[in-house]
C-alpha positions as CSV (number, residue, x, y, z in Angstrom):
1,X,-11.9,148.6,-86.8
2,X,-14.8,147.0,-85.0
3,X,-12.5,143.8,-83.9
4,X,-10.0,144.4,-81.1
5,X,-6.4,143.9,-82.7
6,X,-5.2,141.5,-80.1
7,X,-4.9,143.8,-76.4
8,X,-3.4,146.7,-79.1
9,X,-7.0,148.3,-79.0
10,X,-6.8,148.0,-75.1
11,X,-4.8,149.9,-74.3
12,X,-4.7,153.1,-77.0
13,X,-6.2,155.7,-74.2
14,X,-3.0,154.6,-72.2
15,X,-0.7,154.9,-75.0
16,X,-2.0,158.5,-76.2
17,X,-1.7,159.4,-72.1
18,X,1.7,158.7,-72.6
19,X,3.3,159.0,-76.3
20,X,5.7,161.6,-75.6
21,X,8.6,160.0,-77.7
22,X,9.6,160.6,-81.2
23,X,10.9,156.9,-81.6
24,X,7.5,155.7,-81.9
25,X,6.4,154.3,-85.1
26,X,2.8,156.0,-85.0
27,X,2.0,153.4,-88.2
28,X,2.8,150.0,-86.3
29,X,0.5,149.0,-84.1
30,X,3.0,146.0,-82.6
31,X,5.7,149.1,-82.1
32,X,2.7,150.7,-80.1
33,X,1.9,147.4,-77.9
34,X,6.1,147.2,-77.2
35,X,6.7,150.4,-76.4
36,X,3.7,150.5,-73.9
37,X,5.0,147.8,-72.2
38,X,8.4,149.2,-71.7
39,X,7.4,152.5,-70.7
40,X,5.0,150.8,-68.3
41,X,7.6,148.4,-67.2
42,X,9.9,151.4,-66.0
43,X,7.5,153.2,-64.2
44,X,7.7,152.9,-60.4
45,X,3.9,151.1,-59.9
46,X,3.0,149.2,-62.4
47,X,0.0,148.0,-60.9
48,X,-1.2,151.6,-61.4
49,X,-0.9,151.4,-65.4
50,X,-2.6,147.4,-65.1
51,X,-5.2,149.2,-63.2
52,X,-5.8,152.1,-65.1
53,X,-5.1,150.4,-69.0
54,X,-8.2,147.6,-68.0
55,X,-10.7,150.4,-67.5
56,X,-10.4,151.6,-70.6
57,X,-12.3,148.7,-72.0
58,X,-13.6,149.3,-75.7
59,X,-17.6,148.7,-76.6
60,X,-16.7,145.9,-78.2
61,X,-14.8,143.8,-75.4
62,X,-17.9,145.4,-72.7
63,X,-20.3,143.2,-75.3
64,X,-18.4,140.1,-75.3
65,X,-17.8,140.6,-71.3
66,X,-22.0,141.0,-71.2
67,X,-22.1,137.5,-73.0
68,X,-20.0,135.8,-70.5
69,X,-21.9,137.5,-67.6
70,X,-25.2,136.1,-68.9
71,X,-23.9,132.5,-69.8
72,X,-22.3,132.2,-65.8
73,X,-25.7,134.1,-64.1
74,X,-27.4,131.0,-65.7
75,X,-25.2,128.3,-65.4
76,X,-25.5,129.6,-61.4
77,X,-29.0,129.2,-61.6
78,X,-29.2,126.1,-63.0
79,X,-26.0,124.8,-60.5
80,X,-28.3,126.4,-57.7
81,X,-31.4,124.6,-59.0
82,X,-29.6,121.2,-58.7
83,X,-28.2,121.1,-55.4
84,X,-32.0,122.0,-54.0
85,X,-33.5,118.9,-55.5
86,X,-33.7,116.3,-53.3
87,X,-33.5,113.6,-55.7
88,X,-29.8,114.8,-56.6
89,X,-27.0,112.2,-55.5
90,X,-24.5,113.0,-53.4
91,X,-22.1,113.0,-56.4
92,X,-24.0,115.3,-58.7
93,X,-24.5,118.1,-55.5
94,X,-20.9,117.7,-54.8
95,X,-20.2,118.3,-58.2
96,X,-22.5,121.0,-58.9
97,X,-21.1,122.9,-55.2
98,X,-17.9,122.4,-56.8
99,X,-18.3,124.8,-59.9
100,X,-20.7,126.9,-57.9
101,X,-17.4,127.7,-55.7
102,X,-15.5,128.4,-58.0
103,X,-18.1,130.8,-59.9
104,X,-18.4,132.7,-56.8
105,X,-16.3,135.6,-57.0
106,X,-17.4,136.4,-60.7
107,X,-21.0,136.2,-59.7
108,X,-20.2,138.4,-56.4
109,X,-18.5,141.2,-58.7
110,X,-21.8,140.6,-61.3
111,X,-24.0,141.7,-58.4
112,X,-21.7,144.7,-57.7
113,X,-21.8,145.9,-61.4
114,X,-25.5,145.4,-61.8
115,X,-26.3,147.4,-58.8
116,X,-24.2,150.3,-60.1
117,X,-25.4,150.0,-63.4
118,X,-29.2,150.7,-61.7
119,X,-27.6,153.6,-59.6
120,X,-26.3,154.8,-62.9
121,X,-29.9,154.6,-64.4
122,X,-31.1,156.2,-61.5
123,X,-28.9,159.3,-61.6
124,X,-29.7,159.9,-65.3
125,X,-33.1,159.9,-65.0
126,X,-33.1,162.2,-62.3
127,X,-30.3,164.9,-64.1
128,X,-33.0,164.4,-67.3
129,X,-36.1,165.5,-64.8
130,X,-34.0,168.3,-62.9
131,X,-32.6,169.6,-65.8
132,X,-34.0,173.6,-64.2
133,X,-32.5,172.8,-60.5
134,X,-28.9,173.9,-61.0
135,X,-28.0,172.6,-57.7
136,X,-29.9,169.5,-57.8
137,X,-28.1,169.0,-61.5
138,X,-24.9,170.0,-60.5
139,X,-25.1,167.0,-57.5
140,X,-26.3,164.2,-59.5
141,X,-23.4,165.0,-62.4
142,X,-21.1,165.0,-60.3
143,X,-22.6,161.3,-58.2
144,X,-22.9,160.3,-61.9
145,X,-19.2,160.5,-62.6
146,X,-18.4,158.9,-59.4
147,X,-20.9,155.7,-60.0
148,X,-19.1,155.5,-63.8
149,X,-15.5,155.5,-62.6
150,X,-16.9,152.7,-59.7
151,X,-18.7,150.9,-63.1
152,X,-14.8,150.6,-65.1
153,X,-13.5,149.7,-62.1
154,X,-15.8,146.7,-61.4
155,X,-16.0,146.2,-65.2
156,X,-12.4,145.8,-65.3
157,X,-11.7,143.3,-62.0
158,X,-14.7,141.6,-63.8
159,X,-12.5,141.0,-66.8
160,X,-9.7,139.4,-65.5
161,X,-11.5,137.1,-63.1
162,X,-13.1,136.0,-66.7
163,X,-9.9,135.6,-68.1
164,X,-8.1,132.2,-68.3
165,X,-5.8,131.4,-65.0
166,X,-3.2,128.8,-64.3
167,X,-4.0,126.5,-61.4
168,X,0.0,126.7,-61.0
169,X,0.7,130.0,-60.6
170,X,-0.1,130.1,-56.8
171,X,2.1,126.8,-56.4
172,X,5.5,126.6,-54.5
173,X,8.1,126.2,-57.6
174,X,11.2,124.3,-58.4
175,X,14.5,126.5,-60.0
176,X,16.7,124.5,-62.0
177,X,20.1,126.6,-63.4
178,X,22.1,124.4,-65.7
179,X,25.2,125.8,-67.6
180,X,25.4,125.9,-71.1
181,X,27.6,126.9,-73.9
182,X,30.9,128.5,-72.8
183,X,32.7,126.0,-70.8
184,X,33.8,127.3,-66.8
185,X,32.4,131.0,-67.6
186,X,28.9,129.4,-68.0
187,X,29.5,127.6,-65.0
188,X,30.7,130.6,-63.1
189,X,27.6,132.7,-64.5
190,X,25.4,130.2,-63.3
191,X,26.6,130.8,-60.0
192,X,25.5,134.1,-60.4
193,X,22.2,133.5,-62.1
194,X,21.5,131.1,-59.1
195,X,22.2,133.7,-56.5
196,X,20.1,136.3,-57.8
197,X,17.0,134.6,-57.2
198,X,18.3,133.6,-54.2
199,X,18.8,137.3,-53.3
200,X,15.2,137.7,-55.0
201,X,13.8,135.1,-52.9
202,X,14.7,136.7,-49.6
203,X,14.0,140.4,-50.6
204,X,10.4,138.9,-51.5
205,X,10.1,136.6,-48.3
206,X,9.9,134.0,-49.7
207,X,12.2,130.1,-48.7
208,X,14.9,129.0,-50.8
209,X,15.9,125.6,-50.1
210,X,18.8,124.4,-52.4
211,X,18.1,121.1,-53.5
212,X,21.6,120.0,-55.4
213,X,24.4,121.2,-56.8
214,X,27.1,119.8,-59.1
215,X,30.4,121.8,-59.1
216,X,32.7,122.6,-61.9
217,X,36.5,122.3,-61.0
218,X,36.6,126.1,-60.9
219,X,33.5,125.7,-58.3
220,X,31.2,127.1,-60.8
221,X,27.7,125.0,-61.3
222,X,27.6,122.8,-63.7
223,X,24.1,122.1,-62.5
224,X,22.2,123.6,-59.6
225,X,18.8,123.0,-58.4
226,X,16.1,124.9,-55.2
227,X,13.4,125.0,-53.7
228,X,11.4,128.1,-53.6
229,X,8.1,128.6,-51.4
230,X,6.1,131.8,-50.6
231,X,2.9,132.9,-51.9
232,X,2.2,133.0,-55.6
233,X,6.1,132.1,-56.6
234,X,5.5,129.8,-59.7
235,X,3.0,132.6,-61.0
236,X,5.8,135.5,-60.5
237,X,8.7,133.3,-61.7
238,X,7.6,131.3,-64.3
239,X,8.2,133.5,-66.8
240,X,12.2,133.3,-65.9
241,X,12.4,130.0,-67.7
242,X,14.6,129.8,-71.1
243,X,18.5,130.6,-71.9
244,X,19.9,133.6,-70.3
245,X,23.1,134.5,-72.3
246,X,26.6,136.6,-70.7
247,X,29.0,138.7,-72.1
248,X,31.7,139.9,-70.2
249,X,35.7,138.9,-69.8
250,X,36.5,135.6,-68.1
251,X,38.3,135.3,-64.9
252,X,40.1,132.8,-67.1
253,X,40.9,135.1,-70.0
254,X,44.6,136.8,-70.2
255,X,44.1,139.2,-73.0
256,X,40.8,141.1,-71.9
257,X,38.5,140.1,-74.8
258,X,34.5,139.4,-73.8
259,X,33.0,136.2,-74.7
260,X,29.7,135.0,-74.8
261,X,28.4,132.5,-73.2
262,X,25.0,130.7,-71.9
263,X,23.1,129.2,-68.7
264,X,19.6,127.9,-69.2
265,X,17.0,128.5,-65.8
266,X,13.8,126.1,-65.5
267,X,11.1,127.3,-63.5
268,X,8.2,123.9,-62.3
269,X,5.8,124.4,-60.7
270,X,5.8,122.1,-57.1
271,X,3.5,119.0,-57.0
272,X,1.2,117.8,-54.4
273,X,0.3,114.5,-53.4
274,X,-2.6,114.5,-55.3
275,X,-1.3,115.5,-58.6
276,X,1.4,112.8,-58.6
277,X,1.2,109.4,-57.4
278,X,4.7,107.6,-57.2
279,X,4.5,104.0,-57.4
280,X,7.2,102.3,-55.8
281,X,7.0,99.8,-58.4
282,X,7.9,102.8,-61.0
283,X,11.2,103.8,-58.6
284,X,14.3,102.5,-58.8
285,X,16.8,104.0,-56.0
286,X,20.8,104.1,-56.0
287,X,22.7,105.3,-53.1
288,X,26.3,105.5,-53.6
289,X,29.1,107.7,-52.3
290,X,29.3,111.5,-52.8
291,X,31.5,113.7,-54.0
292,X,32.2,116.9,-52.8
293,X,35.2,119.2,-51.7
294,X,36.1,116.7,-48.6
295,X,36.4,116.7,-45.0
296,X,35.4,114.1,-42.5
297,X,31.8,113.4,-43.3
298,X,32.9,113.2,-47.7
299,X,33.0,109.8,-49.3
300,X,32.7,107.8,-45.9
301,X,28.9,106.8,-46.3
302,X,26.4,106.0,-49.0
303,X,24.3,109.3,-48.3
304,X,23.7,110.1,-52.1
305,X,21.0,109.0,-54.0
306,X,19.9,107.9,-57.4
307,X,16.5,108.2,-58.2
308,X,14.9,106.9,-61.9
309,X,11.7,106.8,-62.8
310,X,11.2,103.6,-64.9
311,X,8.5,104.4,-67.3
312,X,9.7,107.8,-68.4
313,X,13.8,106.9,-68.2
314,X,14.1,110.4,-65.8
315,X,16.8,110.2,-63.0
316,X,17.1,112.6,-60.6
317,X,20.8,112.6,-58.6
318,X,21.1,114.4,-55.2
319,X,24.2,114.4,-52.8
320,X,23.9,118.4,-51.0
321,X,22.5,116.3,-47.9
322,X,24.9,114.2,-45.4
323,X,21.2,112.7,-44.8
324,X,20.2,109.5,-47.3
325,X,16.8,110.2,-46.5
326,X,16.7,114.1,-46.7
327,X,18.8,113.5,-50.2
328,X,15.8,110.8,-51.4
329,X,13.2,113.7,-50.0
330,X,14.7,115.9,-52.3
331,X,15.1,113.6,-55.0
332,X,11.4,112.4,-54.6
333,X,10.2,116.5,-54.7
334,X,12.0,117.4,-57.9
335,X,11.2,114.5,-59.9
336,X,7.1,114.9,-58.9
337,X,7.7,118.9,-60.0
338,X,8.9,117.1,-63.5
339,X,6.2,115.0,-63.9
340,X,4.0,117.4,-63.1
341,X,4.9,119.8,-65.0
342,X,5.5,116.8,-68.2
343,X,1.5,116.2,-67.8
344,X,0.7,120.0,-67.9
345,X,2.3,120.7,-70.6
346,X,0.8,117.5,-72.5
347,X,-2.7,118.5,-71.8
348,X,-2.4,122.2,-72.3
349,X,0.1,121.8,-75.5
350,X,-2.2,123.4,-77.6
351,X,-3.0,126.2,-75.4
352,X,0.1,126.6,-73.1
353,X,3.1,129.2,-73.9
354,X,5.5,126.8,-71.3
355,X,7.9,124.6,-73.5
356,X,7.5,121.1,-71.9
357,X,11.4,121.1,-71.9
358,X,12.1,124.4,-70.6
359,X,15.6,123.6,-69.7
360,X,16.4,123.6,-73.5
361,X,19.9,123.0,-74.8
362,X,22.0,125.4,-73.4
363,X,22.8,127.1,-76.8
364,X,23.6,130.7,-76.8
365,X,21.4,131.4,-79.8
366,X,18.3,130.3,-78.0
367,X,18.2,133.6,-75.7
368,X,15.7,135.3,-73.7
369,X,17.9,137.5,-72.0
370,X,20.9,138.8,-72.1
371,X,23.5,140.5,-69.1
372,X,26.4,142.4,-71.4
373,X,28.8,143.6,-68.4
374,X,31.4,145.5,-70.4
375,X,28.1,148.3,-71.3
376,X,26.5,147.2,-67.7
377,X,23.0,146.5,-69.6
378,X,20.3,143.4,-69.3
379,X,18.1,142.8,-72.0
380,X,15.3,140.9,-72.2
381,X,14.0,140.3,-76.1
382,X,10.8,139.5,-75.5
383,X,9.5,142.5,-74.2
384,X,12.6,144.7,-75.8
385,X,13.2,146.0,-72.1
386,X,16.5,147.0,-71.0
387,X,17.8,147.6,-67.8
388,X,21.3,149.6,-66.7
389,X,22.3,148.9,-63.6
390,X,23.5,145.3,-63.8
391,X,25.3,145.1,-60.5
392,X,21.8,146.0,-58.8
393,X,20.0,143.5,-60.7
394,X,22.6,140.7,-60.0
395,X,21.9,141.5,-56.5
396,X,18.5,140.3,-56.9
397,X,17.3,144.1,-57.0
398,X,14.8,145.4,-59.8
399,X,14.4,142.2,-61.6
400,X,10.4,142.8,-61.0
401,X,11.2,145.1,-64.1
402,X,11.4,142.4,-66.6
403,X,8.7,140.5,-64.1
404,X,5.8,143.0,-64.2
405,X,6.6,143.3,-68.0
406,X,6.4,139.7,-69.0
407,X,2.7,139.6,-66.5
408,X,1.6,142.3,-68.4
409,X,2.1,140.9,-71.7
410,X,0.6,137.7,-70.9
411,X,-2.8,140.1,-69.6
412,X,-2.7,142.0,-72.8
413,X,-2.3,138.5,-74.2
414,X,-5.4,137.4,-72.5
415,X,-7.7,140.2,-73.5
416,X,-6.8,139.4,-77.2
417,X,-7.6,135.8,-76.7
418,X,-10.8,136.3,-74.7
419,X,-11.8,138.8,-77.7
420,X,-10.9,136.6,-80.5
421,X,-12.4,133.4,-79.3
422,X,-15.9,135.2,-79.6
């Protein structure tokens, strides 16, 4: 088949590497693309199977790549070409060092590849006129493989800095858990689900601020809300978004039996200044009283606060601050991340896998994971992972297995669109 099927084609020298199991359907491509995911997912470094799957890049994809290279080596000559004429305005050579910048580490990786690619030249011509000089032979074969290996390598960062990025993904993120179906127990589990990326958060560095929290009157969370900064968060968490479903007994049950139930997790992406301009024309802001388990500083002062946003009807509540202004603060940081994210997904709705209401209903029938305690699993269903060791991963511990997974897909994802836009 000359046209890659989707990142399938990709990544067959990996999957013959590593077919060792009988429970592969050897006639089902989409079985074969699965199953290297989950074996790749359970293997220590994943990074190591990225790495190595890219290289293996098919003749067809390295021609496509070639096309790309040519269009951005003279679109940087003609960008180059404008900013040295003198009669360019100061908007046009702003514009043109703009696109230049952001072309630069493609075109520094070109220059790379092209210069191996002549060294490669090089060495075959000289193993074709010392074919009689065993030595001399022996040497260049062995630079030869060398330079080739160094050629897949380049060839393959090449690819993904040609593949489509999210501006987001290096952004500082908002988490929002919300219970669901299942009354107390989903606010109990959402408890748990909140923890675990706080757990996450620290084991990966990163700062988790919690924003809000609304309490159930078991002290579950009916709703819960954080902060989360570090480097590349959004990127590494956004895929976390959707319903994760439970199964397990109830503190609240008397007989034993397991129920299911549901908590929904948001992942947005944090907003800057620049993305979203607040109007205080477009704010109306309550304080009142807040709520809370008591004690001295409870119900005395107006510290919570209200925040709508008039044009689009959202409201955004915060009282986890004894602080009026640190509760606005928060308020004002959440409801940026919403709109935000509410104009991403309206531009990018025909390209963008992100539901623009990623918090979705609660519904346990809308899953993307699910944590079954009685059998001490966690599933996710998109990538047909699971995981045995729930305790760990409710500690915040190996939930980079379902993470590198999901990243992968969405590379393999890439490749196929790249190929099929051609």
């Amino acid at each position: 088949m000359r046209k890659l099927n989707g990142a399938i084609a990709l990544h067959l020298g990996v999957l013959r590497q590593l077919q060792s199991s009988s429970s592969i359907s050897h006639g089902n491509p989409l079985l074969h693309q699965r199953w290297f995911i989950q074996r790749a997912a359970a293997t220590p470094s994943l990074s190591n199977f990225r790495s190595y799957s890219t290289e293996m890049l098919s003749n067809d994809l390295i021609k496509i790549m070639e096309q790309r290279v040519l269009a951005i080596e003279r679109r940087s000559a003609c960008l180059e070409n404008l900013m040295n004429q003198p009669e360019a305005s100061p908007a046009e050579y702003s514009k043109a060092n703009k696109e230049l910048r952001k072309l630069r580490d493609s075109m520094q990786l070109i220059s790379e590849l092209r210069t191996k690619q002549k060294e490669i030249d090089g060495l075959k011509s000289l193993i074709y006129e010392c074919s009689e000089d065993k030595d001399m032979l022996d040497m260049a074969t062995e630079e030869l493989c060398l330079a080739i290996d160094e050629e897949k390598r380049l060839q393959s960062l090449l690819l993904k800095s040609l593949l489509p990025k999210d501006d987001a993904d290096e952004r500082d993120c908002i988490l929002e858990v919300r219970a669901g179906t299942g009354g107390e127990e989903a606010s109990l589990f959402a408890v748990d689900v909140f923890k675990m990326y706080e757990r996450y958060s620290q084991k990966k560095g990163w700062k988790f601020e919690v924003v809000g929290v609304t309490e159930s009157d078991l002290r579950g969370y009916k709703e819960a809300s954080a902060a989360i900064s570090g480097v590349g968060v959004y990127g590494k968490l956004k895929f976390e978004s959707g319903i994760h479903r439970v199964q397990r007994v109830p503190l609240t049950e008397k007989s034993g039996r397991v129920h299911t139930s549901a908590v929904s997790v948001a992942i947005l992406p944090q907003a800057d200044e620049v993305d979203v301009r607040l109007r205080n024309e477009d704010l109306r802001i309550d304080t009142y009283r807040s709520g809370g388990s008591g004690g001295q500083h409870a119900n005395t002062t107006n510290s919570a606060v209200r925040v709508t946003h008039i044009p689009t009807g959202m409201t955004i509540s915060i009282q986890d601050e004894r602080s009026q202004h640190m509760n606005k603060a928060k308020a004002l940081k959440v409801l940026c991340a919403k709109l935000y994210e509410m104009e991403r997904s309206r531009i990018q709705l025909s390209r963008s896998k992100l539901r623009s209401e990623q918090i979705g209903s609660g519904d346990r029938s809308e899953r993307i994971r699910t944590y079954n305690f009685p059998q001490g699993r966690v599933t996710d269903h998109r990538v047909g992972i699971t995981h045995h060791a729930i305790s760990d991963m409710m500690e915040g511990e190996n939930l980079d297995i379902f993470i590198d997974a999901l990243l992968l897909q969405q590379e393999m994802d890439a490749i196929a669109s790249f190929s099929s836009t051609q």
